[in-house]
C-alpha positions as CSV (number, residue, x, y, z in Angstrom):
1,X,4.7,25.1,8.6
2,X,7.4,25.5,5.7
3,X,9.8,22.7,5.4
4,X,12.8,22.9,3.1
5,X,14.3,19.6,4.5
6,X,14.9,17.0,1.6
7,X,14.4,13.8,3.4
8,X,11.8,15.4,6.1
9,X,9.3,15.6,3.0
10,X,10.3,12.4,1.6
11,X,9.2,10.7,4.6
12,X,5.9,12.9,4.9
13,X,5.1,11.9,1.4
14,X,6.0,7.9,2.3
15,X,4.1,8.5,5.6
16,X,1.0,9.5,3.6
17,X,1.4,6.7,1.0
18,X,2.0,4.1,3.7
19,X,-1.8,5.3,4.5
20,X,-3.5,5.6,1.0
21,X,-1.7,1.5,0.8
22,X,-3.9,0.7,3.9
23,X,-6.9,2.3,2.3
24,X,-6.4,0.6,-0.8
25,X,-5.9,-2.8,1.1
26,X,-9.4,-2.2,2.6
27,X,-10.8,-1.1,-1.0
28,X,-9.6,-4.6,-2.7
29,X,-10.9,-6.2,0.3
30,X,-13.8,-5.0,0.2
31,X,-14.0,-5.9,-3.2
32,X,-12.9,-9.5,-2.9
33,X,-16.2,-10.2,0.0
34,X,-18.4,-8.5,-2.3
35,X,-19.1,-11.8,-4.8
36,X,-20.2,-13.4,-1.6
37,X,-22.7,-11.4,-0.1
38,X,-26.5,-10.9,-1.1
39,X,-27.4,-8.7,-3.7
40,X,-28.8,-5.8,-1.4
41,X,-25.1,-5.8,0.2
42,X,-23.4,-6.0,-3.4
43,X,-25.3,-2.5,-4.1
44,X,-24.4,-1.1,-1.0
45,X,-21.0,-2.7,-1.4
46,X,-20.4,-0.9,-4.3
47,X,-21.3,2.4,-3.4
48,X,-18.7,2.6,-0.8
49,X,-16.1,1.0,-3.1
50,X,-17.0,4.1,-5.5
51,X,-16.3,6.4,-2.7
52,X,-13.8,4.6,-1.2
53,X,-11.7,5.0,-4.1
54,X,-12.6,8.6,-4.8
55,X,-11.7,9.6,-1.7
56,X,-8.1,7.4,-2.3
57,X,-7.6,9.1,-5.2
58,X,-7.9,12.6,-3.5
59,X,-5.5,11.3,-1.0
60,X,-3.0,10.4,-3.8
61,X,-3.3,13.7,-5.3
62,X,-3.5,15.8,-2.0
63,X,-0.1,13.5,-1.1
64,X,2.1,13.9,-4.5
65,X,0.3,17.2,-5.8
66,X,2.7,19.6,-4.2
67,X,5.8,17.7,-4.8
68,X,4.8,17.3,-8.6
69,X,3.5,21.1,-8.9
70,X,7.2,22.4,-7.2
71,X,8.9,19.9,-9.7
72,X,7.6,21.3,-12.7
73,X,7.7,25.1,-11.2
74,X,11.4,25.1,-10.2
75,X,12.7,22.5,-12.5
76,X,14.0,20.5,-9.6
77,X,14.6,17.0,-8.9
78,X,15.4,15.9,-5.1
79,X,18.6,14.1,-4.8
80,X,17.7,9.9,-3.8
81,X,20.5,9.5,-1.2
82,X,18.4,12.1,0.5
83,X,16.4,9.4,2.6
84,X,15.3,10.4,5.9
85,X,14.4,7.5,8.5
86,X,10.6,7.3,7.2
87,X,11.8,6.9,3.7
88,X,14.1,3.3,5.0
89,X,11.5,2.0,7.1
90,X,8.8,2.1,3.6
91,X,11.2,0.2,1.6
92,X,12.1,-1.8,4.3
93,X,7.9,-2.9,4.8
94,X,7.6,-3.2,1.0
95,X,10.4,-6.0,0.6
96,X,8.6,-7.4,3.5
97,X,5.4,-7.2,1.4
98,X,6.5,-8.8,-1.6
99,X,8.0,-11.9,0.3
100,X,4.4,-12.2,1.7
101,X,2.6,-11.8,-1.7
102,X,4.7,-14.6,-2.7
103,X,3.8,-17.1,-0.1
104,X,0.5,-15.6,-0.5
105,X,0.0,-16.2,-3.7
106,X,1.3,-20.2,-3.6
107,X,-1.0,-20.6,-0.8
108,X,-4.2,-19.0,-2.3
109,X,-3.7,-21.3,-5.2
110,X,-3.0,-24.2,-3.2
111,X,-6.4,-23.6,-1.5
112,X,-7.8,-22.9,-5.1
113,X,-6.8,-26.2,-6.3
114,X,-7.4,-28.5,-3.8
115,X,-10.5,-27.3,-1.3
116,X,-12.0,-24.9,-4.0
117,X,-11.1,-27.2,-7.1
118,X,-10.4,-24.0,-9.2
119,X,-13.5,-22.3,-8.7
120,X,-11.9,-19.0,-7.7
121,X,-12.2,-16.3,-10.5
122,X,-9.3,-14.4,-12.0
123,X,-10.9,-11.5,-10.9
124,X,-11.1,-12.3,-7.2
125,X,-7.7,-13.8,-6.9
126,X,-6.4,-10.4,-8.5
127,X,-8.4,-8.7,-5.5
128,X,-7.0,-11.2,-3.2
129,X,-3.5,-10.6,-4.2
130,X,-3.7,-6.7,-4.5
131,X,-5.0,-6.7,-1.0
132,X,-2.5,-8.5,0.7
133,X,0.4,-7.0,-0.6
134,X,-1.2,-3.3,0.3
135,X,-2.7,-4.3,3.5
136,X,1.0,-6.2,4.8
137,X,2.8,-3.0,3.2
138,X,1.3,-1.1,5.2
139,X,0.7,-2.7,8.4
140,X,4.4,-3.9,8.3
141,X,5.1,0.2,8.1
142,X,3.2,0.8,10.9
143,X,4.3,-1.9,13.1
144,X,8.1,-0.9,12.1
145,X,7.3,2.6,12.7
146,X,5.7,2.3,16.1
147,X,8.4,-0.6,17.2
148,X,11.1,2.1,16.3
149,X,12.8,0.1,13.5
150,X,16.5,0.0,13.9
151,X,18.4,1.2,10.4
152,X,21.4,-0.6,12.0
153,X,20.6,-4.2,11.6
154,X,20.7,-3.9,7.6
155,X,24.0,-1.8,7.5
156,X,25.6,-5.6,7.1
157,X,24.0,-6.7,3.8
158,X,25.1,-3.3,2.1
């Protein structure tokens, strides 16, 4: 089905990457448990995580792909106050996100400092971090999304 409509594909695109943020949330997570399993798991572990992300990567090109290829052919660049309702509910969940990375963040380190007395690698709490903020991205999408978000609440704080 051919669809010309501005803000229809915007919020097919942010539909799709609402999805890859949920994969990638799993990815980190499965990342972050893999330090603490045994070392027959940590192989296995890892193969998925190599497939996981291959196959997130084909999503990322199978999502932006067309809209890159038609930008390139034609020269074009949508307009950005074409936003269809998809589009506001996305940005919406991703200030959400970051407010929970925050607190987050301060509480992972809190629970570093005093339960785990510091013990917590760089690495994991990178893993840790990246797969909250993907994983409440994209659950808050979803949950605003299915709840029917209403655009009219924010039309206040303009």
């Amino acid at each position: 089905m051919k669809n010309e409509n501005c803000a229809e594909k915007s919020d097919q695109i942010c539909s799709r990457l609402a999805w890859i943020m949920l994969a990638t949330g799993l990815l980190y997570g499965l990342k972050l448990i893999t330090g603490w399993v045994t070392p027959d798991w940590q192989n296995t572990l890892q193969m998925i995580i190599t497939i996981w992300g291959l196959v997130i990567s084909l999503m990322i090109i199978w999502t932006l792909a067309p809209t890159f290829i038609k930008k390139i052919k034609f020269q074009t660049v949508e307009h950005p106050e074409l936003q269809g309702y998809v589009t506001n509910i996305l940005n919406r969940s991703l200030v959400i996100s970051w407010g929970v990375t925050f607190v987050g963040m301060v509480m992972l380190h809190a629970i570093d400092t005093v339960l785990l007395s510091g013990s917590l690698s760089g690495a994991a709490f990178f893993d840790a971090m990246l797969a909250l903020m993907t994983l409440s991205a994209s659950v808050t999408f979803l949950y605003l999304t299915h709840s029917g978000y209403d655009q009219t609440q924010d039309e206040g704080w303009d």
